[in-house]
C-alpha positions as CSV (number, residue, x, y, z in Angstrom):
1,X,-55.3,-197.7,-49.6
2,X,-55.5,-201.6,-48.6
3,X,-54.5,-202.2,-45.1
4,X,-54.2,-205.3,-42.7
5,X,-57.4,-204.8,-41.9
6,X,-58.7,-204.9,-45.3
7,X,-57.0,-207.8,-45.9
8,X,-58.5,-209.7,-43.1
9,X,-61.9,-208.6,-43.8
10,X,-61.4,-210.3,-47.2
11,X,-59.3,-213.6,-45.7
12,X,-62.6,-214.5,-43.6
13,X,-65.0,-213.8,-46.3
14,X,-62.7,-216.3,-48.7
15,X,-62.6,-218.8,-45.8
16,X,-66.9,-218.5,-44.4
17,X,-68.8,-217.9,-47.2
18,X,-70.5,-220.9,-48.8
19,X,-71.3,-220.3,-52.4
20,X,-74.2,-222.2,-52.2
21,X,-75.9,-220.2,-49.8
22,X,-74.6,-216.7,-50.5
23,X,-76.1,-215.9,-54.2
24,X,-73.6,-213.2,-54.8
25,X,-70.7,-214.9,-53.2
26,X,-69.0,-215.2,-57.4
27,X,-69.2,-211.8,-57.2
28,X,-68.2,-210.9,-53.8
29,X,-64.6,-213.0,-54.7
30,X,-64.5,-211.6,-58.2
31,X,-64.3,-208.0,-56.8
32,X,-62.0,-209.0,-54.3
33,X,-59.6,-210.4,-56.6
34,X,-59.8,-207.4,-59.3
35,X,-59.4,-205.1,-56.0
36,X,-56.2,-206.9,-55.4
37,X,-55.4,-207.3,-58.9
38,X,-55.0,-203.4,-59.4
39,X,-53.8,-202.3,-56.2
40,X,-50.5,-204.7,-57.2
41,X,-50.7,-203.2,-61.3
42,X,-51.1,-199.9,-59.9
43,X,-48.1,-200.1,-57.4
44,X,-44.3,-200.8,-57.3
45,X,-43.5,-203.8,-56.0
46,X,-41.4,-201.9,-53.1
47,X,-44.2,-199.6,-52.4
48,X,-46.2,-202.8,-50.7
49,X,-45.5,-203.2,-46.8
50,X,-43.0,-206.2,-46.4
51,X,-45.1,-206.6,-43.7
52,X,-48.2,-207.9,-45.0
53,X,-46.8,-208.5,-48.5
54,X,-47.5,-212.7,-47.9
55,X,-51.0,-212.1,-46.6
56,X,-51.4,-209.9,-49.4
57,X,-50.3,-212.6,-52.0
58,X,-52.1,-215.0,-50.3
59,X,-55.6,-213.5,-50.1
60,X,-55.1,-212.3,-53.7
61,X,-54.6,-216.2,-54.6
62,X,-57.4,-217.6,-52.3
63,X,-59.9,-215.0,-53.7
64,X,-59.1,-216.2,-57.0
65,X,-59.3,-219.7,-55.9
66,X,-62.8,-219.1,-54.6
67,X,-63.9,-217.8,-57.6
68,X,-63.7,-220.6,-59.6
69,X,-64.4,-223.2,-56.3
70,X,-67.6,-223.9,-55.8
71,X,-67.1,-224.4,-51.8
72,X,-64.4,-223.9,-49.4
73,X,-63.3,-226.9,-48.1
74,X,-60.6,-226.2,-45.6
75,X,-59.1,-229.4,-44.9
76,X,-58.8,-229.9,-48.8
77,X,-57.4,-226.4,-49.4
78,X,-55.0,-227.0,-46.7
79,X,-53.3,-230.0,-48.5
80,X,-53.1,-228.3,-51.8
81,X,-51.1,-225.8,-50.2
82,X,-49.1,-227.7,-47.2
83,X,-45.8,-227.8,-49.3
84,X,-45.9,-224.2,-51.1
85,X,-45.1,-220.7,-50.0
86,X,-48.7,-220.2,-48.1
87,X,-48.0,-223.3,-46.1
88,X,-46.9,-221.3,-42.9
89,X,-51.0,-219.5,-43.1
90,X,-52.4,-222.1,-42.3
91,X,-53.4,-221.7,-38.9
92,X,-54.5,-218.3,-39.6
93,X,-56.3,-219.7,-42.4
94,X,-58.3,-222.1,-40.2
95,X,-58.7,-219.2,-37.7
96,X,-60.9,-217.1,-40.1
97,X,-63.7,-219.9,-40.7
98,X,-66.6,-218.9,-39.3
99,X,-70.0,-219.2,-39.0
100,X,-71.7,-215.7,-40.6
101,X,-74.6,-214.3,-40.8
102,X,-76.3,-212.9,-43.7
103,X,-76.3,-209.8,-42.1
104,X,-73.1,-210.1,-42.0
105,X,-72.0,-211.1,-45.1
106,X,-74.0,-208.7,-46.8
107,X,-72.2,-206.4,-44.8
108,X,-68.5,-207.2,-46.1
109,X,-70.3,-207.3,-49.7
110,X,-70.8,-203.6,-49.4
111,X,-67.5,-202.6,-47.9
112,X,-65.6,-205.0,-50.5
113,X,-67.8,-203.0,-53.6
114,X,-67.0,-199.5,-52.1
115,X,-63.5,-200.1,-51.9
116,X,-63.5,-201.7,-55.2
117,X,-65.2,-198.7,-56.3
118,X,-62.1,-196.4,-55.4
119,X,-59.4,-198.5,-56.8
120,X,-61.3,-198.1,-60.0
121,X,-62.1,-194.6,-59.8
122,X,-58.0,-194.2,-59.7
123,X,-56.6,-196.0,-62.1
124,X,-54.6,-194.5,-64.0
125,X,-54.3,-191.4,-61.1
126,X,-50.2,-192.0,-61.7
127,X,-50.7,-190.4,-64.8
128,X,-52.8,-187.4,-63.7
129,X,-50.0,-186.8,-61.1
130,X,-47.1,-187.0,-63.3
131,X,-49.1,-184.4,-66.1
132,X,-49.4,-182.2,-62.7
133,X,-45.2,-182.8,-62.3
134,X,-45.1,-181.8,-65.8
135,X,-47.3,-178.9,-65.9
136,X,-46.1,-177.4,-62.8
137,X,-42.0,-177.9,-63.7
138,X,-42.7,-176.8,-67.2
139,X,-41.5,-180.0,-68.3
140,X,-43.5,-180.1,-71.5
141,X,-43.5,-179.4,-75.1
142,X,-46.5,-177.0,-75.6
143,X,-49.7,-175.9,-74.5
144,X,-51.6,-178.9,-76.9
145,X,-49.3,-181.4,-75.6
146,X,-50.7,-180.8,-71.8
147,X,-54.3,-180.3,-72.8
148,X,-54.5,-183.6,-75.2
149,X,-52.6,-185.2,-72.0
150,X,-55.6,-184.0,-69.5
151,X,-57.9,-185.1,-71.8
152,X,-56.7,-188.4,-72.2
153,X,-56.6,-188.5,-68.3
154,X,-59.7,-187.4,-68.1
155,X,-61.5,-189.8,-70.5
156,X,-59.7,-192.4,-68.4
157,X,-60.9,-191.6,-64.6
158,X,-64.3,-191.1,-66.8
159,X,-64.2,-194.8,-68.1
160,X,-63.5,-196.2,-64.9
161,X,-66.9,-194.7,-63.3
162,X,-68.3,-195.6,-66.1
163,X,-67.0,-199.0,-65.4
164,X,-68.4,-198.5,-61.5
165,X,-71.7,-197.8,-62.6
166,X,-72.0,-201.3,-64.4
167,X,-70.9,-202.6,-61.1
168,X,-73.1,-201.4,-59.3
169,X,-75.9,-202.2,-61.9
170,X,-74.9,-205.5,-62.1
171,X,-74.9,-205.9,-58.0
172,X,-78.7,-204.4,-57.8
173,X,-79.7,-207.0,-60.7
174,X,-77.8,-210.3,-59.0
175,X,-79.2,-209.3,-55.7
176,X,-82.8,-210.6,-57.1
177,X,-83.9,-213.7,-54.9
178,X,-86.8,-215.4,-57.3
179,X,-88.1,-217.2,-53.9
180,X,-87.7,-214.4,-51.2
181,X,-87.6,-210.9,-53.3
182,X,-90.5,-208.5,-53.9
183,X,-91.0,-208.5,-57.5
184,X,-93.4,-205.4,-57.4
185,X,-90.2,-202.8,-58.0
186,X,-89.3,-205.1,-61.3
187,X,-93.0,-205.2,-62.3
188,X,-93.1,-201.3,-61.4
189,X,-90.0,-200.6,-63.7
190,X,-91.5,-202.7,-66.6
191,X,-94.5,-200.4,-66.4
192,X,-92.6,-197.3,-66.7
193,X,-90.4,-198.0,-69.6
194,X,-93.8,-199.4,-72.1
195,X,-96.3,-196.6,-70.8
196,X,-96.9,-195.5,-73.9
197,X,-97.6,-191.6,-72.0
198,X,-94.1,-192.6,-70.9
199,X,-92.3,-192.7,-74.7
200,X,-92.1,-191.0,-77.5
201,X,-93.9,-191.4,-80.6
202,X,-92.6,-191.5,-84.3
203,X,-95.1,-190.3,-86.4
204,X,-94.5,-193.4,-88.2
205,X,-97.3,-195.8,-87.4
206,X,-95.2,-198.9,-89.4
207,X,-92.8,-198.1,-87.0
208,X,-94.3,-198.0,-83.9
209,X,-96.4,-201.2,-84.6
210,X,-93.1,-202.6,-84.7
211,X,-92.2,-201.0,-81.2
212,X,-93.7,-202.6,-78.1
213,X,-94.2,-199.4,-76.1
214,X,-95.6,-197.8,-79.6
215,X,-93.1,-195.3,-79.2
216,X,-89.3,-194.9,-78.2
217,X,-88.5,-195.8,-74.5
218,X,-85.9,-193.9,-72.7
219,X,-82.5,-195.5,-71.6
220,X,-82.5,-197.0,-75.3
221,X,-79.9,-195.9,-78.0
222,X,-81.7,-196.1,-81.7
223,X,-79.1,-195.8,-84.5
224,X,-80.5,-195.2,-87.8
225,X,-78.0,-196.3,-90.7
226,X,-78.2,-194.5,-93.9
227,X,-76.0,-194.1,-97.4
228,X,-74.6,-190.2,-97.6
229,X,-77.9,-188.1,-99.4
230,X,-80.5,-190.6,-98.5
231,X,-81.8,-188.4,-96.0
232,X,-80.2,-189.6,-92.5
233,X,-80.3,-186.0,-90.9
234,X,-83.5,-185.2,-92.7
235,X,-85.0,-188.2,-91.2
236,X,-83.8,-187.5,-87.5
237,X,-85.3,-184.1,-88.1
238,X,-88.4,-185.7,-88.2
239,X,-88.4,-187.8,-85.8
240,X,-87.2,-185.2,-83.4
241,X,-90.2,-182.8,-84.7
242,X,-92.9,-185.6,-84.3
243,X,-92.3,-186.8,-81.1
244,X,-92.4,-182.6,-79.9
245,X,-95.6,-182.6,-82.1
246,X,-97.1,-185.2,-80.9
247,X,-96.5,-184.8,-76.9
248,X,-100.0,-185.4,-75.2
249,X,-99.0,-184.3,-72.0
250,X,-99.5,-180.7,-70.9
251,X,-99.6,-180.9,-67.3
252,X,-95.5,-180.7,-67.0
253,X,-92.8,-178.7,-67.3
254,X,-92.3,-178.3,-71.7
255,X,-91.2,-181.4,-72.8
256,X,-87.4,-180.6,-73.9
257,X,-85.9,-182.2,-77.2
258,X,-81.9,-181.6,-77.4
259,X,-80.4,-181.7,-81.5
260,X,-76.6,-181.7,-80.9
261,X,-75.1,-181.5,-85.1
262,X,-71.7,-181.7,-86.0
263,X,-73.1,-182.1,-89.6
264,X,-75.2,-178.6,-90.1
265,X,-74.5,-175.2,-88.9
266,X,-77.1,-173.7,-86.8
267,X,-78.6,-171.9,-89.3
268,X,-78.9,-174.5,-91.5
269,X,-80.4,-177.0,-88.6
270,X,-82.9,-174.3,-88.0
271,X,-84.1,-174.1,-91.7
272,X,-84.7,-177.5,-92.1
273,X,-86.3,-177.7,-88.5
274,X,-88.6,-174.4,-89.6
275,X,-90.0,-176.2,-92.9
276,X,-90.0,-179.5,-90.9
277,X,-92.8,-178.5,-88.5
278,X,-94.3,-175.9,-90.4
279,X,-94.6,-177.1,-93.8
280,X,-93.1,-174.8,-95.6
281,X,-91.3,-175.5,-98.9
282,X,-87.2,-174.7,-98.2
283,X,-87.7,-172.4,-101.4
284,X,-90.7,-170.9,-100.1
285,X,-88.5,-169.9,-97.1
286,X,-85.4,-168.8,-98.5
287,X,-87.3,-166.6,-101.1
288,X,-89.0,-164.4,-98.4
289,X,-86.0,-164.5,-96.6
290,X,-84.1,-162.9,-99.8
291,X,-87.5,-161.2,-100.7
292,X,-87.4,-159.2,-97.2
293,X,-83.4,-158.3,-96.6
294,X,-83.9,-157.2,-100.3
295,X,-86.8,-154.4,-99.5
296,X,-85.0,-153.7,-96.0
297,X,-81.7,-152.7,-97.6
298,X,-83.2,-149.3,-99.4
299,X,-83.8,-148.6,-96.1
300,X,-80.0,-149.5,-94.4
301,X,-78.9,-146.1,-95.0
302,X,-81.3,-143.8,-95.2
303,X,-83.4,-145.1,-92.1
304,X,-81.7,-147.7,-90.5
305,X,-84.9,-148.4,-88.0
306,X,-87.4,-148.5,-90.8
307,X,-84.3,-151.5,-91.9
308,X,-84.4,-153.1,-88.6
309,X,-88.4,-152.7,-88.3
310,X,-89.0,-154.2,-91.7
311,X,-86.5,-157.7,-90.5
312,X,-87.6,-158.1,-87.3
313,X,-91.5,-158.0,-88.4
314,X,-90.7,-160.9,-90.8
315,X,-88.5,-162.5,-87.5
316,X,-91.4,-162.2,-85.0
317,X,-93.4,-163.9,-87.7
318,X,-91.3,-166.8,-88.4
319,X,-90.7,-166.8,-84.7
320,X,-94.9,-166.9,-84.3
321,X,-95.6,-169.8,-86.1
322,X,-92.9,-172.6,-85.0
323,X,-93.3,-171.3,-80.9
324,X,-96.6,-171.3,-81.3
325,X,-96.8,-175.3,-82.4
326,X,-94.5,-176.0,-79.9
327,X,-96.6,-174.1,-76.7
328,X,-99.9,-176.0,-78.0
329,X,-98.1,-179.1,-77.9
330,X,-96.4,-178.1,-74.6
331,X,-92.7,-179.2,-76.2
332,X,-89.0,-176.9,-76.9
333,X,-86.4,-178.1,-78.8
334,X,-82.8,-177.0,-78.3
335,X,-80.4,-176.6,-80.8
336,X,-76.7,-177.5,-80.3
337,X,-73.7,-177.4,-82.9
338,X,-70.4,-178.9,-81.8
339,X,-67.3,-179.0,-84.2
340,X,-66.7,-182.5,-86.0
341,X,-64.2,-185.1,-85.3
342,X,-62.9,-182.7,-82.2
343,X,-66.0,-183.0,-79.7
344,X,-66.0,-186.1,-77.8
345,X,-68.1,-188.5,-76.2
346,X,-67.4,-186.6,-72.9
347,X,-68.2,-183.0,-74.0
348,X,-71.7,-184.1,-75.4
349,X,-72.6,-185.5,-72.2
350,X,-71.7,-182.0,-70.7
351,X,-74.0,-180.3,-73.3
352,X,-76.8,-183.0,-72.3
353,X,-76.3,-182.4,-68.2
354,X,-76.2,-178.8,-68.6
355,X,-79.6,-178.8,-70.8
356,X,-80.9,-181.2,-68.1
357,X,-80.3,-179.1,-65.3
358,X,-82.4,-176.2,-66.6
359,X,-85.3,-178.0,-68.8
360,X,-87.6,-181.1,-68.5
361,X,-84.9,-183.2,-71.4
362,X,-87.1,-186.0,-72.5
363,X,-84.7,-187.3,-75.8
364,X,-81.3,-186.4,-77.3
365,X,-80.7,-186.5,-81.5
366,X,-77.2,-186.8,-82.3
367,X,-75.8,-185.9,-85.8
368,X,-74.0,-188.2,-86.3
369,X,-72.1,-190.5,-84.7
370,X,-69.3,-191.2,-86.9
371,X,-68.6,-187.3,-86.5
372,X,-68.0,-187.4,-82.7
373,X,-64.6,-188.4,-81.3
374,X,-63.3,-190.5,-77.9
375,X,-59.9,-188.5,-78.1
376,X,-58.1,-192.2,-77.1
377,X,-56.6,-192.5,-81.2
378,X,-58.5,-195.7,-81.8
379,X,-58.7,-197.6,-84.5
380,X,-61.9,-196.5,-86.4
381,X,-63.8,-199.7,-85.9
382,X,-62.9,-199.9,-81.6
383,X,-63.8,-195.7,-81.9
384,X,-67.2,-196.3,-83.1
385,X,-67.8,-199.4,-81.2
386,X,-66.6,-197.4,-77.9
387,X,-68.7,-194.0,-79.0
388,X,-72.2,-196.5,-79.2
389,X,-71.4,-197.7,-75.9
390,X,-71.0,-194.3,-74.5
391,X,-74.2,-193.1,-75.9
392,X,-75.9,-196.0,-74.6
393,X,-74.3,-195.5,-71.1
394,X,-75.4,-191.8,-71.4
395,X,-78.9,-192.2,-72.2
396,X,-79.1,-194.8,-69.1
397,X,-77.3,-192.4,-66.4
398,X,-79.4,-189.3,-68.3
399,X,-82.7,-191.2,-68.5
400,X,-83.1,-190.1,-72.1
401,X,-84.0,-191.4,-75.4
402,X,-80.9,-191.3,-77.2
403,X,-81.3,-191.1,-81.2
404,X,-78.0,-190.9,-83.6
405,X,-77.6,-191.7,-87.0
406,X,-74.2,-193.3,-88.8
407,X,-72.5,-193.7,-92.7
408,X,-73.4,-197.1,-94.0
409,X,-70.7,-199.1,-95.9
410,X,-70.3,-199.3,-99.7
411,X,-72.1,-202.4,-99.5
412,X,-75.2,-200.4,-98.1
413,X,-75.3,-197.5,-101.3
414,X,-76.3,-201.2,-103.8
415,X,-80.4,-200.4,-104.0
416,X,-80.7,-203.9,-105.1
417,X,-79.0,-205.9,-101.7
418,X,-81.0,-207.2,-99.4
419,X,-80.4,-204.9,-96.2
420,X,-77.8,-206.4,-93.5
421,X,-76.6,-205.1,-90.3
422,X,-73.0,-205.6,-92.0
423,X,-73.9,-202.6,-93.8
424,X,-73.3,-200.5,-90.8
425,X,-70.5,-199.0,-91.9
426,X,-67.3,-199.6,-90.4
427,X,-67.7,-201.5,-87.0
428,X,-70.2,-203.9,-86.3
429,X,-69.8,-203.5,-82.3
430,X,-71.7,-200.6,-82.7
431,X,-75.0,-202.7,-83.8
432,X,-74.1,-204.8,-80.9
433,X,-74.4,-201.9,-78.2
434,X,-77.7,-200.1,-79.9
435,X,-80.9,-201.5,-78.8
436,X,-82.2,-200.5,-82.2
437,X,-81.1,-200.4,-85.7
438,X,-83.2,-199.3,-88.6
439,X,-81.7,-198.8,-92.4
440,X,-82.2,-196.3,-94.7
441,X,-81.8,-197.0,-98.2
442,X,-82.5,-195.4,-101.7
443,X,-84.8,-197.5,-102.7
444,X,-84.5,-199.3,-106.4
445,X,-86.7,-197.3,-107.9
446,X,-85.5,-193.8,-106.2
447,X,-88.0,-191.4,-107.7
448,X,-91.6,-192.5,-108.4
449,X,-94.6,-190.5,-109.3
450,X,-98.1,-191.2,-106.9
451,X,-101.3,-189.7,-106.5
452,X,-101.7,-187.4,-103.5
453,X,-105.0,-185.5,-102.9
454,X,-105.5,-186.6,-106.9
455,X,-102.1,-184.8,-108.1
456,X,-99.7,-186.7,-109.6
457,X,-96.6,-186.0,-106.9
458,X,-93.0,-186.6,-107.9
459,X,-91.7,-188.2,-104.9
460,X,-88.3,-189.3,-103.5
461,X,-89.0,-192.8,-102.4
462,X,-86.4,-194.5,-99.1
463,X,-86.7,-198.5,-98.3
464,X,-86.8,-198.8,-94.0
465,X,-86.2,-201.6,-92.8
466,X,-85.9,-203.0,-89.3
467,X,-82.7,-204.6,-88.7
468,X,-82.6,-204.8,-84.6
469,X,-84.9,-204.4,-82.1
470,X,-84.4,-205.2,-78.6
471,X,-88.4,-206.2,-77.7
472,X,-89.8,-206.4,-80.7
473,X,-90.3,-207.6,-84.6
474,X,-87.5,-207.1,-87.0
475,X,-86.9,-207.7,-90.8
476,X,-89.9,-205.3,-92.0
477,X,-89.8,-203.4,-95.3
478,X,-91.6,-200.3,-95.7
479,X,-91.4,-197.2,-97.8
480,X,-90.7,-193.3,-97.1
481,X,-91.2,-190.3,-99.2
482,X,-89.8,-187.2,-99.8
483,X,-92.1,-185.0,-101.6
484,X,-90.3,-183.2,-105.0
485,X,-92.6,-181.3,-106.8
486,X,-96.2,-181.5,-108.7
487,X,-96.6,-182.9,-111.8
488,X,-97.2,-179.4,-113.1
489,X,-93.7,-178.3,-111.7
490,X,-94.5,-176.9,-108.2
491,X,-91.8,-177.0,-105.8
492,X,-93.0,-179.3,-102.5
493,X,-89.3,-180.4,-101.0
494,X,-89.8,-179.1,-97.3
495,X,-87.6,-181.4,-95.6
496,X,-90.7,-183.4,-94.7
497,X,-90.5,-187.9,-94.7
498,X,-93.8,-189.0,-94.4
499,X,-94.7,-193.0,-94.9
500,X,-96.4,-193.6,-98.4
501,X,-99.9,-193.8,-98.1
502,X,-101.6,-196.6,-99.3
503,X,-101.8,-200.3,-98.5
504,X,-101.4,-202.0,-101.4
505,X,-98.1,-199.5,-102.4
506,X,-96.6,-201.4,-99.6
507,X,-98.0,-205.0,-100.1
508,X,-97.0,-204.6,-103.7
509,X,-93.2,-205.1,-102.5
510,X,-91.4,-208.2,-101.0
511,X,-90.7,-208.4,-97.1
512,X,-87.7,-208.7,-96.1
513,X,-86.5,-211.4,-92.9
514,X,-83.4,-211.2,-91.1
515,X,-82.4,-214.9,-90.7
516,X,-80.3,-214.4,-87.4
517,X,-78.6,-218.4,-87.6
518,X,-77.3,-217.2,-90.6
519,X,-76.8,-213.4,-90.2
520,X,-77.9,-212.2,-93.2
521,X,-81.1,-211.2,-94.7
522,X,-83.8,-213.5,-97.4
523,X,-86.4,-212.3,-99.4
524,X,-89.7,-214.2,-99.6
């Protein structure tokens, strides 16, 4: 996989290039030296040709050399190494310093990058072979034993594009020349990501005031950190429902929204989603349901169309009112459950690819996070922290919004703390790789009575607040509601978390700001 050739490519890059002039010359020596670095892990010692072993060792040292150097000085370099092993390159050394071009160089960049690229994309191929051995010989325990191996493998070779993929990212963003570079493609990118026809709104306006494109922006993970019953998946409902809701633009394919759960059951997803974006009361609903299957059973028997005619009316009607919002707003929304604590990282990103492939996917709702899996047994904190980075590395190779929600810590169930990102349950790396955190919290007062449309309204009340946000203001307090019931006793729980209305409810409460020096939160 690395030949003489190779070798010398890299020995006159280490010897010619002038970091000075060459802006990605720190990176140029860095991927030489990790190419060179596991090509020698990945190895035996024996399997290395004896004869370019030296010039291997020695252009894996100068490479490293170079990286921290800020120049190559030959004459300097030579002395350092006139009495060590090297000592005999030293003519060949001097041979390979050159004058090159930026052509050139650019050139050996590339072809230094792609082969770093494969080396990557193997690691760990040794394993993969020997589960082949294995699987072939029969050399095994049982039929879990092979599958959790493959898996294992697989997540690996997965990582490492992953890995290849930052690379690459990272050699398009260094490759910026402030003096020479067109900054129209930056400039054209910026513009894309705020367009506010571009994201997705809320439905909360104290939330997207809060939000510099007014609305989510895709590429972006937004965690939302909740106590168990506070209304986590309820709340991701919502937001899920608004943004198809609210889509302005009818001149595309439907706008697709994917809910993957590992929380609710289909059914259950699609009753809160019904009363969600209809309105309907969840009583409402499951009393017409009972109401209908009890008048169609007479009929199982005795006339089992008259049965099937009497259900599929009330279907076709249920069906009729939730399609129908969705065609006027030109929006679908897909419904996925996966099993909990056995679907991984890797087989949601194969639900999300094979969704993209048929529909116009616009944003992805996961629930929740702590119930996915990376099938490496981590530790639960370097699990969550390497599940967030996933989802952020899927919703920037799927161009998605990416929305999840995750179990705050005991410290986050006290109504009376000022909310803190240490709250987040049981890894703070997974704050760290989400451009957005808001909390949800029963708020200190968790039922309340207000005045809606003049009717006293028994109300379930949540404190949001904004703990991270990558372009914007954090540290804001504001109120939700869950409508309970009347103050005459009738039933208003659909599933539905709408902002209190009313100014001075929300001026009547103290705002919160998160003091970053010392990571925690004050209260004016």
């Amino acid at each position: 996989m690395i030949g003489e050739e190779f070798i010398d490519v890299c020995l006159k890059a280490c010897c010619s290039i002038d970091n000075r002039k060459y802006t990605k010359s720190k990176e140029l020596f860095n991927n030489i030296y990790t190419i060179f670095k596991i090509y020698n892990k990945e190895n035996e010692k024996e399997d290395v040709p004896t004869e370019f072993k030296d010039k291997f060792e020695l252009t894996m040292y100068l490479s490293a050399y170079r990286t921290q150097a800020s120049y190559f000085d030959y004459n300097y370099f030579a002395d350092r190494i006139s009495k060590g092993k090297f000592k005999d390159f030293l003519p060949l050394i001097k041979e390979k310093v050159m004058d090159l071009d930026e052509e050139e160089i650019e050139k050996i960049f590339i072809f230094v990058l792609d082969k770093r690229k494969v080396l990557e994309i193997t690691k760990g191929s040794k394993e993969m072979e020997l589960l082949l051995e294995d699987l072939y010989s029969g050399n095994y325990l049982d039929d879990k034993e092979i599958i959790s191996r493959w898996e294992t493998s697989l997540e690996y070779l997965h990582k490492n594009m992953v890995e290849i993929k930052k690379i690459e990212l990272m050699s398009e963003v260094s490759s910026l020349d402030m003096l020479n570079d067109d900054l129209f493609p930056v400039l054209e990118k910026f513009r894309e990501n705020i367009d506010e026809r571009n994201t997705l709104k809320t439905g909360y306006s104290d939330l997207e005031k809060r939000l510099s494109a007014k609305g989510f922006e895709k590429r972006r993970l937004y965690m939302i950190g909740g106590c168990s019953g506070v209304g986590k998946s309820a709340f991701l409902m919502n937001l899920m429902c608004n943004s198809a809701k609210l889509n302005e633009d009818k001149d595309c394919k439907p706008k697709t929204f994917l809910y993957i759960t590992a929380e609710n059951l289909i059914d259950e997803s699609w009753a809160r989603y019904y009363c969600c974006i209809t309105g309907e009361t969840y009583s409402s609903l499951m009393e017409k349901i009972k109401e209908t299957f009890d008048i169609a059973e007479k009929y199982k028997e005795s006339d089992p169309s008259k049965y099937k005619e009497i259900i599929y009316e009330f279907k076709n009607d249920l069906d009729d009112k939730a399609k129908r919002i969705l065609k006027e707003c030109n929006s679908n929304i897909i419904f996925k459950y996966v099993q909990p604590r056995k679907t991984t990282v890797r087989d949601i990103e194969a639900i999300i690819d094979a969704v993209k492939s048929e529909n116009n996917i616009q944003a992805v709702y996961l629930d929740y996070l702590d119930l996915f899996s990376t099938g490496l047994n981590l530790d639960i904190r370097l699990e969550q922290a390497y599940i967030a980075q996933e989802f952020k590395n899927i919703a920037v190779s799927s161009n998605v919004v990416l929305v999840t929600v995750t179990q705050l810590n005991k410290e986050g169930y006290n109504s009376n703390s000022a909310p803190s990102v240490t709250s987040m349950g049981e890894s703070m790396k997974k704050v760290d790789h989400s451009d957005f955190v808001l909390f949800l919290q029963t708020a200190e007062k968790e039922k309340d009575v207000i005045s809606l449309s003049d009717i006293p309204t028994e109300i379930k009340k949540i404190r949001m607040t904004l703990l991270k946000n990558r372009n914007g203001k954090t540290g804001d307090v504001n109120y939700l509601m869950m409508k309970s019931k009347t103050s005459s006793g009738i039933d208003l729980f659909n599933y539905r978390i709408e902002q209190i209305p009313g100014k001075e409810y929300h001026d009547s409460f103290q705002e919160n700001i998160y003091d970053e020096e010392n990571d925690c939160n004050t209260w004016n």
